[in-house]
KETIKOL-142640 format. One record per residue: residue number from 1; x, y, z of N, C-alpha, C in turn. Coordinates in Angstrom, 1 decimal, m for minus. Layout:
<atoms>
> NUM/X/Y/Z/X/Y/Z/X/Y/Z
...
</atoms>
This chain:
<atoms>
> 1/84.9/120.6/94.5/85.2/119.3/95.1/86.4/119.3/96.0
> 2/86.3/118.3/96.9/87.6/118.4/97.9/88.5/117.8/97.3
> 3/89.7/117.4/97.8/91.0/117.1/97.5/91.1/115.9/97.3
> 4/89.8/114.7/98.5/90.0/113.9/98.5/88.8/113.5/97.3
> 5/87.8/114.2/97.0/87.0/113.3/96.1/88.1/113.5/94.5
> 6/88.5/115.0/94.7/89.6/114.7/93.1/90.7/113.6/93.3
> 7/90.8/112.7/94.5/91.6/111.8/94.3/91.0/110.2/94.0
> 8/89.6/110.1/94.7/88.7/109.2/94.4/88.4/109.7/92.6
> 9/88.0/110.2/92.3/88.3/110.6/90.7/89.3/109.9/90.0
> 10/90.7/109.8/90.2/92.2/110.3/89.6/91.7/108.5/89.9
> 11/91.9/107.7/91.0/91.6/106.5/91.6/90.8/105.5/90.5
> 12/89.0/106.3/90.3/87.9/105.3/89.3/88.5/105.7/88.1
> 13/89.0/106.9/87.7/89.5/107.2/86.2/90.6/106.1/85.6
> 14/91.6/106.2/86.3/92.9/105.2/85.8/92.8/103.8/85.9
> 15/92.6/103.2/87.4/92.3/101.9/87.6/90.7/101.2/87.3
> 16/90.0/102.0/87.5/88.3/100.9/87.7/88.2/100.6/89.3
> 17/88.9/101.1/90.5/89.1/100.7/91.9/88.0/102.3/92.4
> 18/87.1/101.7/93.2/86.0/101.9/93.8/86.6/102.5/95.4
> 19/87.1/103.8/95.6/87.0/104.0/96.8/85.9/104.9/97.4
> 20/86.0/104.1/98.6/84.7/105.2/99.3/85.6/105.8/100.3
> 21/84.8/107.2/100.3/85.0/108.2/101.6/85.2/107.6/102.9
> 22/84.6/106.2/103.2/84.7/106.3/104.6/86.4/105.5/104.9
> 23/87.2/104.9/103.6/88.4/104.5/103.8/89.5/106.3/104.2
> 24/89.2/106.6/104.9/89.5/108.0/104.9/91.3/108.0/105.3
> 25/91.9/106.9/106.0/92.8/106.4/106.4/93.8/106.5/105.1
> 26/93.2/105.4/103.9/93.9/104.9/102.4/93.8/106.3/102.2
> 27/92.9/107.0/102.0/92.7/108.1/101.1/94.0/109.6/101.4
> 28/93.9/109.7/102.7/94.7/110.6/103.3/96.3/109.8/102.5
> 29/96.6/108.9/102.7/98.0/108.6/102.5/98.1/108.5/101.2
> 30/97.4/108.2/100.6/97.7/108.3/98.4/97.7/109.4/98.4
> 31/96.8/110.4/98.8/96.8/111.9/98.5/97.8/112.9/98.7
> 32/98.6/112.4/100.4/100.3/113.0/100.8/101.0/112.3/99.4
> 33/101.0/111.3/99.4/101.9/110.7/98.2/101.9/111.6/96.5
> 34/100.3/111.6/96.2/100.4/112.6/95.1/100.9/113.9/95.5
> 35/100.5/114.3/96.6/100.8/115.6/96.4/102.6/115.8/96.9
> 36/103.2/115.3/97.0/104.6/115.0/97.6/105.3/114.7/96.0
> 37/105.2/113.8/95.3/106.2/113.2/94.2/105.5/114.3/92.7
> 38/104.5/115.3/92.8/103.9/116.2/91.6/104.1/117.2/92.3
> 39/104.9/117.7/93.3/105.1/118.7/93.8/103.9/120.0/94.0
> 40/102.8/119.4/94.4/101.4/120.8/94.2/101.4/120.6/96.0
> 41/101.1/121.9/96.2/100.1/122.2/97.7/98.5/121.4/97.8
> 42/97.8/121.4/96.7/96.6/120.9/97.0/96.3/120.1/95.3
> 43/95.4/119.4/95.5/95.0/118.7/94.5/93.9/118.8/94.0
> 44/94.0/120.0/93.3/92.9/120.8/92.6/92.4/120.1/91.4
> 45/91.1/120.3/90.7/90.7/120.2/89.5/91.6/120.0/88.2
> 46/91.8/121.0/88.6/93.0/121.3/87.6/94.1/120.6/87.4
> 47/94.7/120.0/88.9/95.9/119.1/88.9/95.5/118.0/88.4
> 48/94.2/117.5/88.6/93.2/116.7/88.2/93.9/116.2/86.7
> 49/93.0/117.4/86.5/92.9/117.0/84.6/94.5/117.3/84.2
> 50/95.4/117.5/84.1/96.8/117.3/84.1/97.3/116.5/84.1
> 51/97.0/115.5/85.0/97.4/113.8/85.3/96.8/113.4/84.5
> 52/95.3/113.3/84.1/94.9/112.5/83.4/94.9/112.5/82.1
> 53/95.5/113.7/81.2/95.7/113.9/80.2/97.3/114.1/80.0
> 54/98.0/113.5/80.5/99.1/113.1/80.7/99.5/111.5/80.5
> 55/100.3/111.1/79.6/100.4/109.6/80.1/101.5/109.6/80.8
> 56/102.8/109.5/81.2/103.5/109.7/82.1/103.1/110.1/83.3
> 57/102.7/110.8/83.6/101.7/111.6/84.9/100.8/109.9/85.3
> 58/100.0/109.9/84.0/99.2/108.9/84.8/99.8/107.6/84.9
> 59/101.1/107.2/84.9/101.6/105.8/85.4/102.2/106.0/86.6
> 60/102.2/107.3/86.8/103.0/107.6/88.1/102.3/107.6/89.2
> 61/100.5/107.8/88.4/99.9/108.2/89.7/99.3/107.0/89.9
> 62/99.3/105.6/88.8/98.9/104.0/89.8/99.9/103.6/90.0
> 63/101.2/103.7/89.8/101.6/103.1/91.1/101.7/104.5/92.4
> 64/101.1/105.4/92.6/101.5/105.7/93.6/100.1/105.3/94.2
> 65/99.1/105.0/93.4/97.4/105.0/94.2/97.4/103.8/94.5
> 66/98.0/102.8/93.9/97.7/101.2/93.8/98.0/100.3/95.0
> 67/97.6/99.4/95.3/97.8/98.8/96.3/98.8/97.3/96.4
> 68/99.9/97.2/96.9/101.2/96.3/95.7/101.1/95.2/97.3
> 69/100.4/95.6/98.2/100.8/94.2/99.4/100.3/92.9/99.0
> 70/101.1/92.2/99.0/101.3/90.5/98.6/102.2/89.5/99.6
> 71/102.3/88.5/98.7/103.3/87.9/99.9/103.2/86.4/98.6
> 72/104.6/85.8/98.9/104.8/84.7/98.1/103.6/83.9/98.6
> 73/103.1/82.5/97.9/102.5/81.3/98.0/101.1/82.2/99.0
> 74/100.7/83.2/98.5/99.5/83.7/99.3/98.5/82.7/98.9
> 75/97.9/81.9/100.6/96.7/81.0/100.0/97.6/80.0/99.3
> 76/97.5/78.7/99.9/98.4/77.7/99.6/98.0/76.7/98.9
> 77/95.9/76.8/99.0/95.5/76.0/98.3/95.2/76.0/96.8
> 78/95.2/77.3/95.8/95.4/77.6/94.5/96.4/77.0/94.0
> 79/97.2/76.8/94.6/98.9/76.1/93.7/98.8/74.7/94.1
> 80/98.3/74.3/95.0/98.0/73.0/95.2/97.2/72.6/94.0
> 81/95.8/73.1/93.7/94.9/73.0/92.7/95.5/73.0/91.2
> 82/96.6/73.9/91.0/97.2/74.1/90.3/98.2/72.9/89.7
> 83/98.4/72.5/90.5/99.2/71.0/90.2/98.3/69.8/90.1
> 84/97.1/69.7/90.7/96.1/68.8/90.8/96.0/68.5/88.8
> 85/95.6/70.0/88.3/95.3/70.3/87.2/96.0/69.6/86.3
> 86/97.6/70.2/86.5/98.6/70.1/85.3/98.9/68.6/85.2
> 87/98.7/67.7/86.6/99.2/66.4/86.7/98.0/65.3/86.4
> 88/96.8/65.9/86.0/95.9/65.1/85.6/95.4/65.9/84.2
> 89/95.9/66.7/83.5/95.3/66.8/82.5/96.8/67.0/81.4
> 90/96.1/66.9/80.1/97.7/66.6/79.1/97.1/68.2/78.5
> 91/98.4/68.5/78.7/98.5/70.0/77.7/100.0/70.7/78.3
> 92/99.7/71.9/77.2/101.0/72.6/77.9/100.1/73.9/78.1
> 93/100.1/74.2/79.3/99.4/75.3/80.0/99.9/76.7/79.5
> 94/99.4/77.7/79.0/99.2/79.2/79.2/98.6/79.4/80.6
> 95/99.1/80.5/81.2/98.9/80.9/82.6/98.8/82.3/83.0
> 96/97.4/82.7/83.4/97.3/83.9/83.2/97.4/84.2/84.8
> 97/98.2/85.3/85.0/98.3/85.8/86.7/97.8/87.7/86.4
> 98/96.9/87.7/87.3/96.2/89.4/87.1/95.5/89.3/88.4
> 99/96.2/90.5/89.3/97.1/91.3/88.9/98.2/90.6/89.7
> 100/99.2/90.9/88.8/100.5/90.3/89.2/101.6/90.8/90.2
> 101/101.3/92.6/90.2/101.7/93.3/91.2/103.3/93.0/91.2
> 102/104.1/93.2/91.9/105.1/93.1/92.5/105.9/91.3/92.2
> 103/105.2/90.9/91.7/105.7/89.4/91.1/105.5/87.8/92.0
> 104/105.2/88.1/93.0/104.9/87.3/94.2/104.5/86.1/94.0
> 105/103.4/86.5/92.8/102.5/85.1/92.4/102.6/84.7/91.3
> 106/103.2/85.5/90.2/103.4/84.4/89.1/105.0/83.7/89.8
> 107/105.7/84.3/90.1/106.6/83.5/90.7/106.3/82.5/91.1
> 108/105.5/82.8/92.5/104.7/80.9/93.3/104.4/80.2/92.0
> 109/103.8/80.6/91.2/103.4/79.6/90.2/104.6/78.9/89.5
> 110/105.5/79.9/89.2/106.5/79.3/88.4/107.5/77.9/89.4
> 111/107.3/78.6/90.9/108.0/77.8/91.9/107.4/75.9/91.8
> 112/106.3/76.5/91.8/105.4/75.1/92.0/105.5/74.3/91.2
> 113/105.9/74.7/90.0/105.6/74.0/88.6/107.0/73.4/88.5
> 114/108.2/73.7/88.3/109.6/73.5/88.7/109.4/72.4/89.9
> 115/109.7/72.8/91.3/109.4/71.6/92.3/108.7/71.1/92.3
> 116/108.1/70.8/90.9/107.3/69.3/90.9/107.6/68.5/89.3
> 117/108.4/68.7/89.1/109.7/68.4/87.6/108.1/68.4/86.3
> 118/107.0/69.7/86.5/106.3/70.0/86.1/106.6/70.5/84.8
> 119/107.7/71.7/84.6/107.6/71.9/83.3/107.3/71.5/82.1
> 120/107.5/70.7/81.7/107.5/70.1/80.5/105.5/70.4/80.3
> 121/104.8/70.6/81.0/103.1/71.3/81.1/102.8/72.4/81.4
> 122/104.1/73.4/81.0/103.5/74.6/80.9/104.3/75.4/79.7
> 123/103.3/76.1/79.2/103.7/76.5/77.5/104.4/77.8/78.4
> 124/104.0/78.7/78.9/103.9/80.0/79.7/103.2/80.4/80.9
> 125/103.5/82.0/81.4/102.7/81.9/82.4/103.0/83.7/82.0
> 126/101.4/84.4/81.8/101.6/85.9/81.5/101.3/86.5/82.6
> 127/102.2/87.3/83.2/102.1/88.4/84.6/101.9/89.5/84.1
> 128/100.4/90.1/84.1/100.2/91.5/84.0/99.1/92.1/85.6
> 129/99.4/93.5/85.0/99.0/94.0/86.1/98.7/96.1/85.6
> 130/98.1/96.4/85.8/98.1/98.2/85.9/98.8/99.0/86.0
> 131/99.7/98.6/86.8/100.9/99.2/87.7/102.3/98.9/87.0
> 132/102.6/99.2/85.9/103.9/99.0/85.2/105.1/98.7/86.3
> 133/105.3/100.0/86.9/106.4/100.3/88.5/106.5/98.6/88.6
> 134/105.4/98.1/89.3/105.2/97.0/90.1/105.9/95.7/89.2
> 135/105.5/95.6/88.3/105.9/94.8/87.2/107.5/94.3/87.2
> 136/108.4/95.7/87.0/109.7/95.8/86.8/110.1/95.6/88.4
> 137/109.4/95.6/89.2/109.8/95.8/90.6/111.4/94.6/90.9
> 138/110.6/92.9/90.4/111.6/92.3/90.8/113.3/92.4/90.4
> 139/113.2/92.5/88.9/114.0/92.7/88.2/114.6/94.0/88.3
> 140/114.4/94.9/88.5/114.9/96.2/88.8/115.2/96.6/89.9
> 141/114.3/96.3/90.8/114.8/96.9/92.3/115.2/95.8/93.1
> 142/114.6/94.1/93.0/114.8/93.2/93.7/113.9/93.3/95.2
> 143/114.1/91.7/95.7/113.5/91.9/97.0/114.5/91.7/98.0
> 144/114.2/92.0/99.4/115.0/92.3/100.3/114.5/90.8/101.0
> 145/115.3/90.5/101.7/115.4/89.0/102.4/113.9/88.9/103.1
> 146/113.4/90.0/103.6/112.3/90.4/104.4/111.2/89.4/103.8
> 147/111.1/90.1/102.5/109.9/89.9/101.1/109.5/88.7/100.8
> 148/111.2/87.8/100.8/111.0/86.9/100.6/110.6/85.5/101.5
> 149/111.1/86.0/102.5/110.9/85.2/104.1/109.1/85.4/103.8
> 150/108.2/86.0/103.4/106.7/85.8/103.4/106.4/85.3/102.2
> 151/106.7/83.5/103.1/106.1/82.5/101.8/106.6/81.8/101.7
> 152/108.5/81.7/101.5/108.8/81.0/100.9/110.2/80.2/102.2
> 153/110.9/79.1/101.9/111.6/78.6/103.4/113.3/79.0/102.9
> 154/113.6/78.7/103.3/115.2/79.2/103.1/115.8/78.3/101.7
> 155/115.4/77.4/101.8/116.0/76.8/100.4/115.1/77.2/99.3
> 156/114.1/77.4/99.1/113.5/77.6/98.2/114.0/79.2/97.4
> 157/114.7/80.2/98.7/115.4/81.4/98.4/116.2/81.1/97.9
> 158/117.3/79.8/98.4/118.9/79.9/98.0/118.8/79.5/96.5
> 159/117.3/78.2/95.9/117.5/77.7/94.6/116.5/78.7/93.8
> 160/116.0/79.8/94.2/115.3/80.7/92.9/115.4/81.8/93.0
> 161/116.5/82.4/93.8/117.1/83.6/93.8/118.3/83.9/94.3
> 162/119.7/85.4/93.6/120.6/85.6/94.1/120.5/86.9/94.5
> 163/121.5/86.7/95.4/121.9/88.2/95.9/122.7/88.9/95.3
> 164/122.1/90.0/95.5/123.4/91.0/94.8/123.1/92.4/95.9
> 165/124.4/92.8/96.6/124.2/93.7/97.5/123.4/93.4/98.7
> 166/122.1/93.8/98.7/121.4/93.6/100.3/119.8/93.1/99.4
> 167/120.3/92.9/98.2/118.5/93.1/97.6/118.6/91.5/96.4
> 168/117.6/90.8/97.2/117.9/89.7/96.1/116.9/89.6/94.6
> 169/117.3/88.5/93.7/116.5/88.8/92.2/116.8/87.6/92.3
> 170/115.5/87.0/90.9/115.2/85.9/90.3/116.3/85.4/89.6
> 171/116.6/84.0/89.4/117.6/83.5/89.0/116.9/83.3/87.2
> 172/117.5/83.4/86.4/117.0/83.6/85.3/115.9/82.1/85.0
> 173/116.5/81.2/85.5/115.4/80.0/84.8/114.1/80.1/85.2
> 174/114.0/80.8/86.3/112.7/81.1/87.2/112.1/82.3/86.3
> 175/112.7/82.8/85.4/111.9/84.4/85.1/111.5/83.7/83.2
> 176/112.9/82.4/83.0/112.2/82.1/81.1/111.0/82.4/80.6
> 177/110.3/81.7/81.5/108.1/81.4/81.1/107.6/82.3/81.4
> 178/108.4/83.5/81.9/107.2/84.5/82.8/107.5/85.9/81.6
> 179/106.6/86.6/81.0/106.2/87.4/80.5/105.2/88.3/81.4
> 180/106.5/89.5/81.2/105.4/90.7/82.5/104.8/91.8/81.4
> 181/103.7/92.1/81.6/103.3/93.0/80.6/102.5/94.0/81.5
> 182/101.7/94.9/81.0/101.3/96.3/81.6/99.7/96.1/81.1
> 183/98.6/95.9/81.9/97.4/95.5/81.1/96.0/96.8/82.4
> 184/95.1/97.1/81.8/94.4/97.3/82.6/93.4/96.4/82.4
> 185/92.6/95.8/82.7/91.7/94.7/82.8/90.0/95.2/82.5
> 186/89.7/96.4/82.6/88.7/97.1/81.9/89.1/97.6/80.8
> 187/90.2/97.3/80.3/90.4/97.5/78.9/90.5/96.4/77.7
> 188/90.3/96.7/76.4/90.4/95.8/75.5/91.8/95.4/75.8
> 189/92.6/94.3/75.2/94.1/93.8/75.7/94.4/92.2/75.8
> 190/93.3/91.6/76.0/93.4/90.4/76.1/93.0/89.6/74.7
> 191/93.9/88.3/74.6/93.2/87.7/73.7/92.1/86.7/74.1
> 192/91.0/86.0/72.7/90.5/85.5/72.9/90.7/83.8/72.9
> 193/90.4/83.2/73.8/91.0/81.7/74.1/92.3/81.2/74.1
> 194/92.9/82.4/75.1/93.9/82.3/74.4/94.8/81.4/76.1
> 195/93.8/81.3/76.9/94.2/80.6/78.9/93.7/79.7/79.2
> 196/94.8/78.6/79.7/94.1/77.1/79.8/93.7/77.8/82.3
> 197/94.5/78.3/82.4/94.2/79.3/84.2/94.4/80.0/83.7
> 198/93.8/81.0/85.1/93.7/82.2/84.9/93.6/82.2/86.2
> 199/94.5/83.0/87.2/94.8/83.1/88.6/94.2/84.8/88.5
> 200/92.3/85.2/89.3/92.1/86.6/89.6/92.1/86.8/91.0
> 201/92.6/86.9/91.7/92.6/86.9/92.7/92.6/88.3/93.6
> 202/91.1/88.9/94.4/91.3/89.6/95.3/91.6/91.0/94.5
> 203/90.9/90.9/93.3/91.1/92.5/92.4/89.9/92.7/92.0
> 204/88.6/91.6/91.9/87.0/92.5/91.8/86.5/92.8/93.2
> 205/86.4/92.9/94.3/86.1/93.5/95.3/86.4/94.8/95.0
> 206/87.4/95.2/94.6/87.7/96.7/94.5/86.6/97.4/93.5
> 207/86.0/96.8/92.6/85.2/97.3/91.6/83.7/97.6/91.9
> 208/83.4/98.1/91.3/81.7/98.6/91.6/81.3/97.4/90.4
> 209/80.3/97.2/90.7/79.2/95.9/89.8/79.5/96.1/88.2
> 210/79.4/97.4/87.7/79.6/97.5/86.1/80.5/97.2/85.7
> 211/81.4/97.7/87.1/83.2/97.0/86.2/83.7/95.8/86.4
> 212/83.3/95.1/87.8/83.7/94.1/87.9/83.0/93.0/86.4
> 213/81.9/93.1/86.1/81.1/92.4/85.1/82.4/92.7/84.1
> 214/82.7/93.9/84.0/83.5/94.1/82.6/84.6/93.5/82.7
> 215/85.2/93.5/84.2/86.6/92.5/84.0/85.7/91.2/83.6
> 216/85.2/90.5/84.2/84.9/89.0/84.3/84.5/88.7/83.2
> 217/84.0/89.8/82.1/83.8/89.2/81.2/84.6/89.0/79.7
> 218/85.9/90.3/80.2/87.1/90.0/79.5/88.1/88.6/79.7
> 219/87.9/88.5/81.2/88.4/87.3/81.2/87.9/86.3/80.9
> 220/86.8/86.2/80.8/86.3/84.8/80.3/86.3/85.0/79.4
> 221/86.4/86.4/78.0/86.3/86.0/77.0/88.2/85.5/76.5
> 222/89.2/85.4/77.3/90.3/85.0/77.4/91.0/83.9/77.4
> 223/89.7/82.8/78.4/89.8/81.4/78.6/89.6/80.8/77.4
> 224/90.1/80.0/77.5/90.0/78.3/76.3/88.4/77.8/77.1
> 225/87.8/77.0/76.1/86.9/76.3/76.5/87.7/75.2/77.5
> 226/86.7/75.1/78.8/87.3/74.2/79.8/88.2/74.6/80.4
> 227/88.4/75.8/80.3/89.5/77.2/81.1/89.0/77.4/82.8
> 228/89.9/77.5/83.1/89.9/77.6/84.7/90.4/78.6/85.2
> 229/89.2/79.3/86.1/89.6/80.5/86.8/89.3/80.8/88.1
> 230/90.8/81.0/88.9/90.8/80.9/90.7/90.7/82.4/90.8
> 231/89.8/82.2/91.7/89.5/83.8/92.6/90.0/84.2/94.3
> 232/89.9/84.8/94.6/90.3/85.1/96.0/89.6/84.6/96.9
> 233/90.0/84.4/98.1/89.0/84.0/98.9/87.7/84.7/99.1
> 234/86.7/84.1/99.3/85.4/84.9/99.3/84.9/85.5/98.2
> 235/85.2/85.3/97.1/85.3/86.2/95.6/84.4/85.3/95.4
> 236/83.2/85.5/94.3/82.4/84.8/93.3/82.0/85.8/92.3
> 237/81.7/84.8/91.0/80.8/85.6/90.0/79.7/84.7/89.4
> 238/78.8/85.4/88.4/77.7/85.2/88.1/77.9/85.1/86.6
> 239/78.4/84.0/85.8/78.1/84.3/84.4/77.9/83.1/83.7
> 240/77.4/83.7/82.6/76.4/82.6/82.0/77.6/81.3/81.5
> 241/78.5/81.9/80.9/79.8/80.9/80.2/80.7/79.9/81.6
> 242/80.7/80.8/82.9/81.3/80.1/84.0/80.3/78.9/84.7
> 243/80.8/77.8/85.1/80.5/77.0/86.2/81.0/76.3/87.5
> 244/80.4/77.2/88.5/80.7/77.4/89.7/81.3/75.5/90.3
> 245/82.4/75.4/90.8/82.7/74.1/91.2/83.5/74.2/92.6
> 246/84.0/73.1/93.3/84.9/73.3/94.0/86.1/71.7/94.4
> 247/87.1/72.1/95.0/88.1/71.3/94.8/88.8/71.2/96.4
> 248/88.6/70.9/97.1/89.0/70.7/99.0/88.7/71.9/99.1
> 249/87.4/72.8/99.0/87.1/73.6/99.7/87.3/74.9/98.6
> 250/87.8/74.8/97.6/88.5/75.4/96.8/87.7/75.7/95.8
> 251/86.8/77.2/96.0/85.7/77.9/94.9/86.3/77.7/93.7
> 252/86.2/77.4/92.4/86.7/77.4/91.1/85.9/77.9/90.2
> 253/86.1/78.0/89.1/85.3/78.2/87.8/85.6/77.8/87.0
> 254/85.0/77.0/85.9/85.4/76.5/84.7/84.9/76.9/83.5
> 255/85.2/77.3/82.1/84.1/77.6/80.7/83.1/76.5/80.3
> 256/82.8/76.8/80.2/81.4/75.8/79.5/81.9/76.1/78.2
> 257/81.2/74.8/77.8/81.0/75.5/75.7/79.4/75.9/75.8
> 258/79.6/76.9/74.6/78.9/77.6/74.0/77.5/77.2/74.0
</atoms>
């Protein structure tokens, strides 16, 4: 096998992400990257099975395979809907954000819910994602003014983040509700009924049909009955427990009962 199909390998084995040959561009640059931070000339079989029978090895190799571009308030009409929700319905919300990546969106979520003296309707909000790296990203490495400038306006920076050095972080009231955890989504991990939302957004495209069904059907077995779950643009699924709705233009899903 070539170098690049043991990386398309190393890719469907860890994550469930579906690359094809002709992305030859993505593939060439994860591949410098593995072979640069594991120190090998080529990316043999053998390097192969080493990473994957490794667990350290293999956290190293999604975040180096994984794809972490985001941007605050991505798509401005999910958080709109998201308030529609909390301000016409009584509860205190569980909030599922997957994949949460680099923190961008459960953040938006947490932003939205605060600037609208929302709290008091949300229990939590769980940020997981594949990519552990990505997870600790805010809190550990911080974002750079750059990061934050996509999405959010200047006061929204000064009241939910400080600076320290050149790299700014979350002010702690912004991070209370937010639980980051490390999940793969074709794996068992989730509880059951346990999400009044569930924000998927723009992570089954990457899947081939068997897996995508396998995420969609962990998540829905995750939702509360009458659980709501926003997808990416262009995203849909097919399942018996979901019903397809919409909201200003805004694809949705809801659980049905049984």
């Amino acid at each position: 096998m070539t170098e690049e199909n043991n990386l398309i390998t190393i890719v469907k084995s860890l994550t469930g992400i579906e690359l094809s040959p002709e992305n030859d561009h993505l593939i060439t640059k994860r591949l410098i990257a593995l072979k640069q931070y594991f120190k090998i000339d080529k990316l043999s079989e053998t390097e192969v099975k080493k990473i994957l029978s490794d667990p350290t090895a293999q956290r190293v190799a999604i975040s180096l395979v994984t794809n972490n571009e985001t941007a605050f308030y991505r798509d401005i009409l999910p958080f709109k809907f998201l308030l529609e929700i909390l301000e016409n319905n009584h509860m205190k919300a569980n909030i599922l954000s997957l994949p949460a990546s680099t923190g961008q969106e459960p953040y938006s979520i947490a932003m939205t819910i605060c600037e609208n003296d929302l709290k008091h309707k949300l229990n939590r909000i769980d940020a997981m994602d594949i990519d552990e790296s990505a997870l600790e990203h805010s809190i550990k490495n911080g974002y750079f003014k750059f990061d934050l400038q996509r999405g959010l306006s200047e006061e929204q920076i000064s009241k939910n983040f400080v600076l320290n050095g050149n790299k700014y972080f979350p002010i702690e009231s912004l991070l209370e509700k937010i639980n980051f955890k490390a999940l793969n989504i074709l794996s068992a991990g989730l509880n059951r009924s346990e999400y009044d939302i569930t924000f998927l957004r723009n992570l089954l495209i990457y899947f081939d049909n068997t897996d995508k069904q396998k995420a969609v059907d962990n998540v829905v077995l995750s939702l509360k009955e009458d659980g709501v779950l926003i997808l990416g643009n262009g995203e849909r699924i097919n399942h018996i427990s979901m019903k397809e709705m919409f909201w200003n233009g805004l694809r949705y899903y809801i659980k049905e009962s049984p």
